[in-house]
Backbone as CSV, one residue per row, in Angstrom:
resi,resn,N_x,N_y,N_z,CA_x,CA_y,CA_z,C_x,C_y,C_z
1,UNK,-167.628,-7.720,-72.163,-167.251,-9.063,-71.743,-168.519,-9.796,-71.285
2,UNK,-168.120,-10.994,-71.699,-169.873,-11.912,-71.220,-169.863,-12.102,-69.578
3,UNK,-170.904,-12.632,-68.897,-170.979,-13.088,-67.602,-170.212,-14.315,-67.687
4,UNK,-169.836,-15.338,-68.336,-168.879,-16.504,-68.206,-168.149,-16.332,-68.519
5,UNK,-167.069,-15.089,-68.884,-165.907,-14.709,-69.316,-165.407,-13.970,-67.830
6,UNK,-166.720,-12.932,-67.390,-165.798,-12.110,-66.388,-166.396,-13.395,-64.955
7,UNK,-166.497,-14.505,-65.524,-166.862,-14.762,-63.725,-165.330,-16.173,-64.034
8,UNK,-164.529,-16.401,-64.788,-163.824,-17.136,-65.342,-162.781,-15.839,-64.932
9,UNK,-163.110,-14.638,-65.142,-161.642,-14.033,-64.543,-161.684,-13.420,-63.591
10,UNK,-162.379,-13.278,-62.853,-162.772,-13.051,-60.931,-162.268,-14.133,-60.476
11,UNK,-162.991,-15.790,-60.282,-162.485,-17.145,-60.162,-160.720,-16.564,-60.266
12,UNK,-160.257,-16.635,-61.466,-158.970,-16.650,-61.476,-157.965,-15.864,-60.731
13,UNK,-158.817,-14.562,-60.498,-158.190,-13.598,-59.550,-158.360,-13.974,-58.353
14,UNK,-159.500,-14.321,-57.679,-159.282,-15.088,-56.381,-158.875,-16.131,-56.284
15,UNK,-159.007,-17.247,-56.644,-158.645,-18.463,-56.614,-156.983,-18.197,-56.562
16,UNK,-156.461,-17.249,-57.451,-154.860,-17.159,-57.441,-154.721,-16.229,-56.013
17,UNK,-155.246,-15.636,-55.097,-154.968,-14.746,-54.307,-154.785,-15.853,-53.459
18,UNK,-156.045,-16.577,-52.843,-155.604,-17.602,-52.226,-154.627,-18.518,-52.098
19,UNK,-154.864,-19.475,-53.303,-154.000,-20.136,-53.091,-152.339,-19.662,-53.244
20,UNK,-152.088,-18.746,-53.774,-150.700,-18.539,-54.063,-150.329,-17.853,-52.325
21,UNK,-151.137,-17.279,-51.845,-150.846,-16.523,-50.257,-150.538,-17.956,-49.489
22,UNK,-151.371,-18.894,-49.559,-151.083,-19.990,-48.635,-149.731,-20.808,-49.033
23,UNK,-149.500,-20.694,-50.277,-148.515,-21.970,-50.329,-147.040,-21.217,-50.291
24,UNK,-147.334,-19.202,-50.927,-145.820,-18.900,-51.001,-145.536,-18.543,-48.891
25,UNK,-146.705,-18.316,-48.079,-146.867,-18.296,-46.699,-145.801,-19.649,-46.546
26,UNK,-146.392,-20.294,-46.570,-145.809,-21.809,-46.284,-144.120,-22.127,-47.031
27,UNK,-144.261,-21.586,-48.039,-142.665,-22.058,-48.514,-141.792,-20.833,-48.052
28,UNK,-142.462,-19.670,-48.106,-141.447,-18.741,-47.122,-140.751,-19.227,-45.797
29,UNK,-142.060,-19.324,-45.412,-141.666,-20.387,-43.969,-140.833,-21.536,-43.795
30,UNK,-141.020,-22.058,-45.106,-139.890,-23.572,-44.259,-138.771,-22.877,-44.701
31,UNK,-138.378,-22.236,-46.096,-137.186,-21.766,-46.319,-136.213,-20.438,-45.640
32,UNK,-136.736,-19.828,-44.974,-136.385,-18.904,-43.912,-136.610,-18.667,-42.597
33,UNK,-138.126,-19.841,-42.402,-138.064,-19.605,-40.465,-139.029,-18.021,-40.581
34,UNK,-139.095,-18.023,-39.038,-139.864,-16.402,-39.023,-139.120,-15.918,-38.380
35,UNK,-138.705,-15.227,-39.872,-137.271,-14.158,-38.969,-137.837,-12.648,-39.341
36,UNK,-137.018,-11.925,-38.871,-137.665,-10.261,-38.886,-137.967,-9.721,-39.803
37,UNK,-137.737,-10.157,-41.062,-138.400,-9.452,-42.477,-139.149,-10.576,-43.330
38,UNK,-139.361,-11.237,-42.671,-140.680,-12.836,-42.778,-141.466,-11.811,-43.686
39,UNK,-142.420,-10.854,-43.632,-143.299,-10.276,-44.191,-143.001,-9.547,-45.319
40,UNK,-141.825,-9.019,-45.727,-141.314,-8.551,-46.942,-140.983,-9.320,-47.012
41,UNK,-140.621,-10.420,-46.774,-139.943,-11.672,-48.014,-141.384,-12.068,-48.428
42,UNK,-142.129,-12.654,-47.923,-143.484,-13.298,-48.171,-144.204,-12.547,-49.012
43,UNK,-144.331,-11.009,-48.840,-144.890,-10.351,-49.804,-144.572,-10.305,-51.010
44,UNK,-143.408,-10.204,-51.427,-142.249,-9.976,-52.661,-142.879,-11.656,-53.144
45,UNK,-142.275,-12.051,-52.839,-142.937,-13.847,-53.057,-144.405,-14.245,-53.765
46,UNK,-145.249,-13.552,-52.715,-146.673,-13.432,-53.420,-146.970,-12.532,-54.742
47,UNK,-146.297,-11.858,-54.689,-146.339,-10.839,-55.617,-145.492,-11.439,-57.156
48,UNK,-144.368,-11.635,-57.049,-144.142,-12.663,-58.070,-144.716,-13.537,-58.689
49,UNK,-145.410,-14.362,-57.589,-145.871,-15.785,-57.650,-147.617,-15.458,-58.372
50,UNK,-147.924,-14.567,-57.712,-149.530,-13.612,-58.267,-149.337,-13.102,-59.600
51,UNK,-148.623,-12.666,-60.383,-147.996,-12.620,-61.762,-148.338,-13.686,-62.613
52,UNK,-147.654,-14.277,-62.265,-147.444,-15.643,-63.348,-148.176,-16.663,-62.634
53,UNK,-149.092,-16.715,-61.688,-150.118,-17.864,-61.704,-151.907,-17.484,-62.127
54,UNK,-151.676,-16.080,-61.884,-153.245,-15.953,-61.926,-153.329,-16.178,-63.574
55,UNK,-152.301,-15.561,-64.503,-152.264,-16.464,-66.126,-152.218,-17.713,-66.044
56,UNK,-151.793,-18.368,-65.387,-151.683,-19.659,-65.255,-153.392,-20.286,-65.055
57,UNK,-153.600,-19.958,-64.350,-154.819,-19.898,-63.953,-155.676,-20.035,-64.859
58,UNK,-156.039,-18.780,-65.356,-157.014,-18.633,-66.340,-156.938,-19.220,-67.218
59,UNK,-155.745,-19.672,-67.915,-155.477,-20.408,-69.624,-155.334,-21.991,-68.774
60,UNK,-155.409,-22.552,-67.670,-155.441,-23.682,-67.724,-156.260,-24.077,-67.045
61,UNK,-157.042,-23.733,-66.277,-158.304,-23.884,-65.684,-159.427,-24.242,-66.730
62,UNK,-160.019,-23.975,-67.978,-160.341,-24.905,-68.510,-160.117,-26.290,-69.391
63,UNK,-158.807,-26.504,-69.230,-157.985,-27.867,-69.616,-158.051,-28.328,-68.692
64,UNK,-157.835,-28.298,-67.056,-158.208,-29.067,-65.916,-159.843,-29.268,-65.833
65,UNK,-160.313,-28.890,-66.578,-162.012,-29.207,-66.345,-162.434,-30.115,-67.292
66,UNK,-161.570,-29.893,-68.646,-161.982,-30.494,-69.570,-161.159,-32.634,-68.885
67,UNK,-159.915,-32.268,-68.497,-159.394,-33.161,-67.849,-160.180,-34.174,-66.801
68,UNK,-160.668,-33.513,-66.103,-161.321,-33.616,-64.541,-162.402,-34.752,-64.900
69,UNK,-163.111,-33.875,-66.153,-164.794,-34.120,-67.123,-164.084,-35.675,-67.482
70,UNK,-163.477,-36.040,-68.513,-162.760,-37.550,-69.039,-162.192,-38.308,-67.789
71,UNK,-161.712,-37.885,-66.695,-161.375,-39.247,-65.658,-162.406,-39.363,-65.115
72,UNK,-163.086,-38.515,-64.886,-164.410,-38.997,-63.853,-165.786,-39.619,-65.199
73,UNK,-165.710,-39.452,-66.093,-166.514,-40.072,-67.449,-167.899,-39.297,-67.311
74,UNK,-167.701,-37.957,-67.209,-168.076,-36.840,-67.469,-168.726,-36.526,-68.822
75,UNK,-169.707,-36.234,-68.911,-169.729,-35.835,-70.976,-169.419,-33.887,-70.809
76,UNK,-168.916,-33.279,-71.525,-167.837,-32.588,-72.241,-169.413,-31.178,-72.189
């Protein structure tokens, strides 16, 4: 694998650790309160949500750049 392939899927692996911990943290929370199994729900949650975003991630993370590049009048 090249160095801009595996640093395109590190990025994606963290970038999805983060953000998916903060926002499924946060929607656990408004939708259940912190009640006594707050932390197995939240985990199960992240864990789902860490599945199907870190693909997300990777296959659209350069369409948001290529995106990003044309509103701001970026050359390509």
């Amino acid at each position: 694998m090249n160095p801009q392939k595996t640093f395109h899927l590190v990025f994606s692996a963290v970038m999805g650790a983060l953000m998916i911990s903060l926002m499924t943290l946060v929607i656990t929370f408004v939708n259940v309160g912190l009640v006594e199994d707050f932390v197995g729900r939240w985990l199960r949650a992240f864990l789902i949500a860490y599945v199907v975003g870190v693909p997300v991630i990777f296959f659209l993370a350069p369409m948001a750049r290529k995106i990003t590049g044309r509103l701001l009048g970026m050359p390509a």
